[in-house]
N, C-alpha and C positions, 0 to 999 in steps of 0.2 A: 525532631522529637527524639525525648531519647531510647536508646537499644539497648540498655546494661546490660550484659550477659549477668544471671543468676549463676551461682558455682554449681557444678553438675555435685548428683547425691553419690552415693556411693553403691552403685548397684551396677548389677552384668547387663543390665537388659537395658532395651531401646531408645535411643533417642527420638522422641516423638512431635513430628511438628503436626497443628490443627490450625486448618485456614476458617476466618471468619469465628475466630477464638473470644473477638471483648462482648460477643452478646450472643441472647439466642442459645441455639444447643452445642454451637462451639463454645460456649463459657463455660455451661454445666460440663461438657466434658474434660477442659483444661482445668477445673475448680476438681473434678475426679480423680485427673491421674495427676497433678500435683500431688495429692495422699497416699498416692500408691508406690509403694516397696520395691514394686516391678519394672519402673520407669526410672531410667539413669537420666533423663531429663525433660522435658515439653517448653516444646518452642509455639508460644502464640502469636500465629500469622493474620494483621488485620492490618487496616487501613486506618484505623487507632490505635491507643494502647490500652488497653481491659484494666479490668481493678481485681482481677486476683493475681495474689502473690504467691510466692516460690516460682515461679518460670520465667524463663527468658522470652521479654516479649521485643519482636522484630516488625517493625512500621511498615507496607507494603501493598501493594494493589496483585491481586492474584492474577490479574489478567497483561502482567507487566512482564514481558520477558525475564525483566531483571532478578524475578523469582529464586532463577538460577543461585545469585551467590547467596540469598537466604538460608538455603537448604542444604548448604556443601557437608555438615553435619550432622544429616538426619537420615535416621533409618529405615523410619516408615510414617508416611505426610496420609492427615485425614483431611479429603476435603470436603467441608460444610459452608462455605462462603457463597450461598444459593440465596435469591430472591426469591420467597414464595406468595411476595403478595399480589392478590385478585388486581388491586390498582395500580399495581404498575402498568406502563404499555404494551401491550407484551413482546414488538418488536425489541422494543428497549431490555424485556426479561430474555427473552430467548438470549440476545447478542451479549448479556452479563453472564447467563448461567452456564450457556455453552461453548464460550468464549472463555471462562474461568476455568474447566474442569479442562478444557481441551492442552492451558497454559500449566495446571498443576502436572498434569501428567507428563507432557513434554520436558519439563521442568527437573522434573525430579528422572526421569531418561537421562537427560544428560549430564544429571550430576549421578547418577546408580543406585539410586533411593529404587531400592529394590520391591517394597512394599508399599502400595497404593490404597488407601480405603473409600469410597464414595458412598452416597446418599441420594437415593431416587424413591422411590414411593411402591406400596404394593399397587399402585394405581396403575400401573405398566399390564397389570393382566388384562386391566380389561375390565367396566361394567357392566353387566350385559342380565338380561331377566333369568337367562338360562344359565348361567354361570352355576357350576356345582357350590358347595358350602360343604369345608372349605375348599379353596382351590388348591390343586398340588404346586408344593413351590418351585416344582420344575417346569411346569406350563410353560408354553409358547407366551409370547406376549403379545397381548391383543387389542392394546389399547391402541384409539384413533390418534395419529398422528397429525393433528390439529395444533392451532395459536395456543392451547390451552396449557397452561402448565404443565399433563401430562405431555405436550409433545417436547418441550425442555426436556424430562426425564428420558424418554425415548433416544434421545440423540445422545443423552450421557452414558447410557447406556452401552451404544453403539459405540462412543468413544472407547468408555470401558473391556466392550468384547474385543475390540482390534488392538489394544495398547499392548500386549503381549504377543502379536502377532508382529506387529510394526518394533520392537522394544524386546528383545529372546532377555529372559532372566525376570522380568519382571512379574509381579502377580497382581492383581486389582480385584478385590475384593468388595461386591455392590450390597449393602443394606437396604433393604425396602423396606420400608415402616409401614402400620396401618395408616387410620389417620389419624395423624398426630394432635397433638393436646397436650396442653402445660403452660407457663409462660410465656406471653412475647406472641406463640404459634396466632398466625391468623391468615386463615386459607378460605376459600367456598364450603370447604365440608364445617368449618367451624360457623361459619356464618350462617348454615343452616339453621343454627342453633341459635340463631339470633333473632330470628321471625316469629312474631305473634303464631302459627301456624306452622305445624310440620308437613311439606308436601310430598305427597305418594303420588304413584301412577297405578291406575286402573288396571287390575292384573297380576299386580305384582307387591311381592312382601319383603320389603327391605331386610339387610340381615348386615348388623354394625359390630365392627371390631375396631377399639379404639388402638393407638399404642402411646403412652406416656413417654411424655421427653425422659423423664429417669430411665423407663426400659429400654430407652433406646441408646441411653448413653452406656447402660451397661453392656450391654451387645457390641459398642461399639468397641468397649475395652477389650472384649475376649477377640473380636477380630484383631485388635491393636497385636496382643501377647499370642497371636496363630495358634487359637485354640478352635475358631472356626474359618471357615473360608469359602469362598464361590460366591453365587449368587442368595441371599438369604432374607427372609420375610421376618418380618418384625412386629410383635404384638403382642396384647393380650390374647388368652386361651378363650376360646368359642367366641360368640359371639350375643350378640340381644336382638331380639325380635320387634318389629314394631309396639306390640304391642308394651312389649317393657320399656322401650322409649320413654312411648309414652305416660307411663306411670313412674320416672325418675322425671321427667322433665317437668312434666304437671302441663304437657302441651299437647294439644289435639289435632288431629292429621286432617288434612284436606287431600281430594283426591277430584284427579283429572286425567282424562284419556290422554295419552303418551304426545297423540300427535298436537293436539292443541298445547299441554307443555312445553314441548321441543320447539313446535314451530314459532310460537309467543317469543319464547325466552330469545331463539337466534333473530328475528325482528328484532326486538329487541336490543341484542347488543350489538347488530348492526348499527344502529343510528347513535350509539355510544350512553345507553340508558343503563346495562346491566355490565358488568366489568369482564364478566367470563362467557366462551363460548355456552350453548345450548350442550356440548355434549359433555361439561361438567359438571352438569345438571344431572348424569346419567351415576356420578359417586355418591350423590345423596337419594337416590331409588332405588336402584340395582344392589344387587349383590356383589361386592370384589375382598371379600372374606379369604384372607392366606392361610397354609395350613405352616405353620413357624417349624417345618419337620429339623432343620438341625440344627436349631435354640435347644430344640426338646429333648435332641439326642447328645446334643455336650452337657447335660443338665441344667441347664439356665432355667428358669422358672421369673416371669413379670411380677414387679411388684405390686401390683395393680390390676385389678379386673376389668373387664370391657365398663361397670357398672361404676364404681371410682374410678377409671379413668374419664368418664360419662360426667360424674359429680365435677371434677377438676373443668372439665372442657366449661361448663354451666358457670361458677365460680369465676372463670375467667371471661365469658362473655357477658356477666351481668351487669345493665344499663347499656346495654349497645342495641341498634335496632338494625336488622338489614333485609331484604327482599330478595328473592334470587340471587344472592352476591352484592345486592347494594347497598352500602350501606344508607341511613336513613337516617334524618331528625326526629326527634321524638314526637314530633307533630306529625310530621309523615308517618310513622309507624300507626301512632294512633288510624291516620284515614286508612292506611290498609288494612287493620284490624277489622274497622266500622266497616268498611266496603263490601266484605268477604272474600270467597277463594277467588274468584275468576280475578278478580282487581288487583286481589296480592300477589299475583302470581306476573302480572304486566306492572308489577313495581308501582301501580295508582295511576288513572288518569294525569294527575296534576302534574307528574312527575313526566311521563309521554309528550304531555302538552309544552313542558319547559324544555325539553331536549328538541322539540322539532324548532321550536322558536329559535334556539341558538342556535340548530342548523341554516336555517334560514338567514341569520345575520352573517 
């Protein structure tokens, strides 16, 4: 496939390579700094070739040693080349996502790509009932280190704090997003939003902060041009209340004591019914609201409220149906509707019933 190099513009500043560039929020990003004045060139890193133009797009598996002579050019490599979806396996997610991040960094080490940017999630703090609102973006991280996507993030993380320890000169810069929303995005926290019924825990009053792929690509430019740096949260300003949920969504909450939730939902995806553990279950109840404190201090401002980004997340899940993370036919959807809370919440008998059968075979 071909590699054409695009001619570099004519500018002082960075040559920028984005991994996981032809889709997804490496596309919106390399579709960004293509326009931008401030970038001497972007090199798009994928395993295809993307359809936007002006940049040099280089064919490659990030998790390829061969990385190395992709990047003999560049100055500062973002990497977004992450699986975030509920169905994948997640042994198969873990070994892409942290296998890939573990390859860029070493990658660009030993060519001297001195600037690293990654992508993990405000999910890393932790959901928890007691969680303040917002959380300081300096908090400890206190997410469970579980199968569950947050435990991917947790290890990049990890990657990330040691790469400059292992690596003298280099800096890696980690973005935590809210939860994400836009095109393409499809997680557990979006599929929440796919259920006839929004589920709460007895006790406890959610508090949602969305963040738009746009605001997150723009965050990602200012860390591209080291306008910010460290560890940083990403999102819309405040957050919405259940009860305003509910009055954008036009969808009514069901509520169930914490342990019958949790413990439902991990049965559950034990026997391979529900795609995500039980404690991902704890992003759509809990509280994991970041406080965006040095977005707010380089002036950056979202373009997007928690309440538009809300409309967008809605917009992009309309005709989909899913339960705890599963997704649904629309006949299923209908019986867990008709059923009520206790049955939408164990995904519908019919569904329990079909999964043990195939165990059984």
């Amino acid at each position: 496939m071909s590699t054409r190099e695009v001619r570099p513009r004519r500018s002082t500043g960075p040559v920028v390579a984005v991994t996981g560039a032809a889709d997804g929020i490496g596309r919106a990003l390399v579709a960004r700094l293509a326009d931008s004045g401030d970038i001497r060139k972007v090199v798009g890193l994928d395993d295809h070739r993307g359809d936007v133009s002006g940049i040099t797009w280089r064919v490659v598996d990030v998790r390829d040693p061969q990385l190395t002579s992709r990047i003999s050019d560049v100055d500062v490599i973002v990497h977004l080349d992450m699986d975030l979806s509920p169905d994948t396996d997640h042994r198969e997610r873990r070994a892409y996502n942290v296998r890939g991040a573990q390859t860029v960094i070493t990658a660009a080490a030993a060519v001297r790509v001195r600037k690293v940017i990654v992508m993990t999630s405000a999910m890393v703090y932790g959901a928890q009932a007691d969680n303040p609102v917002p959380i300081p973006e300096d908090s400890p991280l206190a997410a469970e280190p579980d199968d569950g996507i947050v435990g991917d993030f947790l290890e990049i993380e990890e990657l990330a704090k040691m790469a400059p320890v292992a690596h003298p000169g280099m800096t890696v810069t980690v973005l935590r997003p809210a939860a994400l929303v836009g095109p393409g995005i499809d997680t557990v926290v979006t599929r929440h939003f796919e259920a006839p019924r929004l589920l709460t825990v007895k006790g406890c009053e959610p508090r949602w902060q969305f963040c738009h792929v746009d605001d997150l690509v723009s965050a990602l430019e200012l860390a591209i041009t080291g306008e910010i740096s460290g560890r940083i949260a990403v999102g819309s300003e405040g957050w919405l209340d259940q009860d305003e949920v509910e009055q954008i969504t036009g969808r009514r909450r069901f509520e169930l004591p914490a342990a019958i939730t949790f413990g439902t939902a991990q049965r559950l995806h034990r026997i391979g019914v529900t795609p995500a553990p039980a404690t991902d279950l704890h992003y759509v109840v809990y509280p994991w609201v970041a406080d965006c404190a040095t977005l707010r201090q380089a002036g950056w401002k979202p373009a997007h409220d928690n309440a538009e980004a809300l409309a967008a997340l809605l917009e992009e899940v309309s005709g989909r149906h899913a339960v705890v993370g599963r997704r649904l036919a629309r006949k299923e959807a209908t019986m867990a509707t008709a059923a009520g809370a206790t049955v939408a919440v164990i995904g519908t008998a019919a569904i329990v019933r079909r999964a043990r059968r195939k165990r059984r075979s």
